[in-house]
N, C-alpha and C positions, 0 to 999 in steps of 0.2 A: 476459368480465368486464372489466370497465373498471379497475379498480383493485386492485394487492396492495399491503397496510400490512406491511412486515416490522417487527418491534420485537423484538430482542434485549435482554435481561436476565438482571439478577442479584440477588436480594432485593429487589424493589420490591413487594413483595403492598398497600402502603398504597397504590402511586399507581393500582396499576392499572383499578380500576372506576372512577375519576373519567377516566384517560385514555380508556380503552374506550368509555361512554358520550359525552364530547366528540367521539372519530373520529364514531360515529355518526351521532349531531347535523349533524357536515357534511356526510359523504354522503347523507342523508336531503333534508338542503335540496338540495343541487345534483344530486338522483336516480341518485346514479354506484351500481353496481352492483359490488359489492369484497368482500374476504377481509381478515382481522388476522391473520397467523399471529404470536403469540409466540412466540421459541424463548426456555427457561427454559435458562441457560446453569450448569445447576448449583446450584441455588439451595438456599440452609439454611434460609431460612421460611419461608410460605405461600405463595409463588408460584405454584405447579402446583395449589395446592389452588382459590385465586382465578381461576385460567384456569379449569378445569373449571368452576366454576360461570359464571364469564363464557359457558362454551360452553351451558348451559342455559337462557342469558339471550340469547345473540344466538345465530343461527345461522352467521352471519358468520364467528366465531372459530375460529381452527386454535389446534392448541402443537403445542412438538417439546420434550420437554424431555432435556437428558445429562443422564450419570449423574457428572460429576463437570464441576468447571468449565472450561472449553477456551477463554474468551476470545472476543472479539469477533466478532474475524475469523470463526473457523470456526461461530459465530452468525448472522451474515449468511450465510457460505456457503449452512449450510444451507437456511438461508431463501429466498436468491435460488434453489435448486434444485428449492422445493417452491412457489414460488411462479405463480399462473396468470396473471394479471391484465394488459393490454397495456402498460400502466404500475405499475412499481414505486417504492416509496414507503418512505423504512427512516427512521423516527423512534426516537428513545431514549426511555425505560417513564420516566424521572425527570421527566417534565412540564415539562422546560425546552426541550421545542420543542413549539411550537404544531400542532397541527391544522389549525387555519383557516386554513394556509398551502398546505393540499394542493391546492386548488381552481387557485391560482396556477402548483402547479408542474405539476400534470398540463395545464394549458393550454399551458404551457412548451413538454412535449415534444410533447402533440398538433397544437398548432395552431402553432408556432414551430421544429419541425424539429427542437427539440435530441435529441443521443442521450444526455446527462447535467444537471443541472441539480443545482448544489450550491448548498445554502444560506450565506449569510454573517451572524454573526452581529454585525454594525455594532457595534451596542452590547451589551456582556455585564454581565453582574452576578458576576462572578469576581473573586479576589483579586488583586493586583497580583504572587504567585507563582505566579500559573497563567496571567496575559493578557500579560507578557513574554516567555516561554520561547515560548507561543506566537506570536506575533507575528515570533521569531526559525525558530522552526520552518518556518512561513509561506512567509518570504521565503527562506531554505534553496533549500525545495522547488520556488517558483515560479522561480529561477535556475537549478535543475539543469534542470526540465521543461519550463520555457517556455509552460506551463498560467497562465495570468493570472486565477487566482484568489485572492481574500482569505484564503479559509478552507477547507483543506484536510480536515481533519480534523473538519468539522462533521457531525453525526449526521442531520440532516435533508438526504436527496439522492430525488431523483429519476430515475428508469434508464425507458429503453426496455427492452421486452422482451427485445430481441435483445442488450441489454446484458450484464446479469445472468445469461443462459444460455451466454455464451461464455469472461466472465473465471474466473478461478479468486481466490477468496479465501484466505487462507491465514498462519500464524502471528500478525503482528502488522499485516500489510500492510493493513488496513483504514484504515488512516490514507492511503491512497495509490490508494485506488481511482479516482479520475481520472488519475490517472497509468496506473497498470495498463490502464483503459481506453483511452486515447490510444496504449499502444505496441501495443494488439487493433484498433487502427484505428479507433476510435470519437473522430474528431476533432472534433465539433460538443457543445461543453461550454460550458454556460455557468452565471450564477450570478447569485443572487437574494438580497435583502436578507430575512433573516428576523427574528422577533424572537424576543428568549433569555429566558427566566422564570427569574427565581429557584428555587432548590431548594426543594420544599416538602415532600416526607420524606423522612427519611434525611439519608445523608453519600454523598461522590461516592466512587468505585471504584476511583481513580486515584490514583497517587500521583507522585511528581517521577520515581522513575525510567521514567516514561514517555515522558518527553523524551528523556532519554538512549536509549534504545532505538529511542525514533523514528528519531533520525541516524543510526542505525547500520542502520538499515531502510530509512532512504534508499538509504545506497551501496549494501547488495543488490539493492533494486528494479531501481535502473540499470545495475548492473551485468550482471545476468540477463535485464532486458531487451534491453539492448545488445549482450551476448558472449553472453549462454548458448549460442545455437546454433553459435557461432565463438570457442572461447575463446582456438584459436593467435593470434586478432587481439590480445588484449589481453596475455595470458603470453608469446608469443613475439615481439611490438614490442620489450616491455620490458625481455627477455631478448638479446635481437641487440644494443640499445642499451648495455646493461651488460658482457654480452661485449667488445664491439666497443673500448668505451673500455678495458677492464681491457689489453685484449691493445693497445690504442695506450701504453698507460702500459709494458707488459712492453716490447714494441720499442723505445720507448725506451731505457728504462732499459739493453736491451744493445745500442742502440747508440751511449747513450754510455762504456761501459764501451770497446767495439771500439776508438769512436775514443783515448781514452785510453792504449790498452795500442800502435796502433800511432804516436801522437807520443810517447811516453815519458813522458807525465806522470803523476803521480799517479794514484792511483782508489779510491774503492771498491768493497766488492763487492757485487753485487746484491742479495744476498740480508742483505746489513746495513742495505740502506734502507726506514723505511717505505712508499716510494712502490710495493715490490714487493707487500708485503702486502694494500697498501691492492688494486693489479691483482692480486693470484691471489684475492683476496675476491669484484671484481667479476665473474671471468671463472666462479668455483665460482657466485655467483648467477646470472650470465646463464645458464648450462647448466640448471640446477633450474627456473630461471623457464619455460623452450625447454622440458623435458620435461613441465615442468608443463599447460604448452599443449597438448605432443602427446597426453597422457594423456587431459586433457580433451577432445579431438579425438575418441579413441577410444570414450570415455564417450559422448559425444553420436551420433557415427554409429552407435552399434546402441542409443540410446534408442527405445524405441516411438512415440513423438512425434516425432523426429526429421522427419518430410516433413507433420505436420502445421498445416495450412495454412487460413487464415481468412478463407472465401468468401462474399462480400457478395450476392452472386446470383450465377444460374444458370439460363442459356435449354436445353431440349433438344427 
């Protein structure tokens, strides 16, 4: 099979047989051979009831529908898990990405090597409260990753197979799946000018705290891709360094009390100056930070994943 369409949603029942019918239309003209799996992420109106009869009308058509709503990410998951096709294709059900762009991105990855292909949407038709924050988002993420993409977060991507069967999707991170991909070793990413449609029913699903949760899904992403396996690297850097200083500030402090007490001059006492407070503060955190690490240490050496390991071939 040449092609899987993954489309996650949530209450779209109005767009979906004008979307469904359009995929069609393109695979028919350029004869690719493909699947739509919908996953119905919960949905409270017709949705499921519209897939089904889409399934009567194309044979093409999967669902997966939960039973309550779980969010993007674990929508693609599922998708990418159940998906056949040598190329994977994950468009959003609200008709603001196009179809007639698949033909471009599946040449992408077949014929041009990419193992990702994200769409960019140049020009949008969004509010000037949704195309700021992102824009900031953006650039966030392409300084933390080094990923020189426009548009992270765009719903129209393209994956090799080997893609989507290795990463794991999960809570909010679908915002970051080039990222995720790039730390699975999938370094050959690139990106394609798409074009963005106005909404045409409905209202979008998103509200401003998704920004905020974005940046804070950032530092996770990096974080766990960087330390997860090694967490004394980052808890116990942090912690030697806070130590280290607290207990240069305690030395001090009693040796200038020593020198004091043997020229006869004045003193105070240690423990009447802030600067002692300020050291037994850093030296209680450098310790918490140190065990913090070891902990984690321990956590990960008897993880079950722990020695697992992400083989790109194999001769025997």
């Amino acid at each position: 099979m040449n092609i899987s369409v993954v489309v996650p949603l949530f209450n779209e029942d109005e767009s979906l047989p004008e979307l469904m019918a359009w995929i069609n239309d393109v695979m028919l003209a350029n004869a690719y051979s493909y699947e739509v799996l919908f996953v119905d992420d919960g949905s409270t109106d017709n949705s499921w009831a519209v897939i089904q009869q889409l399934r009567s009308q194309y044979p093409s058509v999967k669902g997966i529908k939960f039973r309550r709503n779980y969010g993007k990410s674990a929508a693609l998951n599922v998708g990418f898990e159940a998906a056949q096709g040598d190329v994977i294709i994950t468009m959003d059900a609200d008709l603001q990405d196009s179809p007639d762009e698949i033909p471009a991105l599946y040449k992408g990855i077949t014929e041009k090597g990419y193992d990702l292909i994200s769409g960019w949407k140049a020009k949008r038709y969004d509010p000037i409260s949704k195309t700021i924050p992102t824009k900031l988002f953006n650039a966030a993420t392409r300084k933390m990753s080094g990923i020189k993409l426009n548009d992270f977060n765009c719903g129209l991507k393209a994956y090799r197979k080997d893609v989507v069967k290795t990463i794991e999707v999960y809570g909010e991170m679908h915002r970051y799946i080039p990222v995720i991909a790039k730390w699975a070793g999938f370094s050959k990413i690139g990106e394609q000018v798409v074009e963005h449609r106005a909404r045409k029913y409905g209202k979008t699903k998103f509200g401003l705290s998704r920004f905020i949760n974005g940046f804070l899904d950032l530092g996770t992403i990096f974080f766990v891709g960087k330390f997860g396996k090694r967490p004394m690297h980052f808890f116990g850097a942090i912690g030697f360094l806070s130590f280290f200083i607290g207990s240069l500030m305690a030395i001090w402090l009693i040796a200038t009390k020593l020198y004091h007490i043997t020229t006869h001059t004045p003193y105070r006492e240690v423990t009447t100056q802030p600067l002692f407070y300020l050291a037994l503060t850093a030296i209680v955190i450098g310790v918490q930070l140190f065990l913090a690490g070891f902990i984690g240490e321990l956590v990960t050496r008897n993880a079950p994943e722990r020695n697992r390991y992400l083989i790109a071939e194999e001769i025997k």
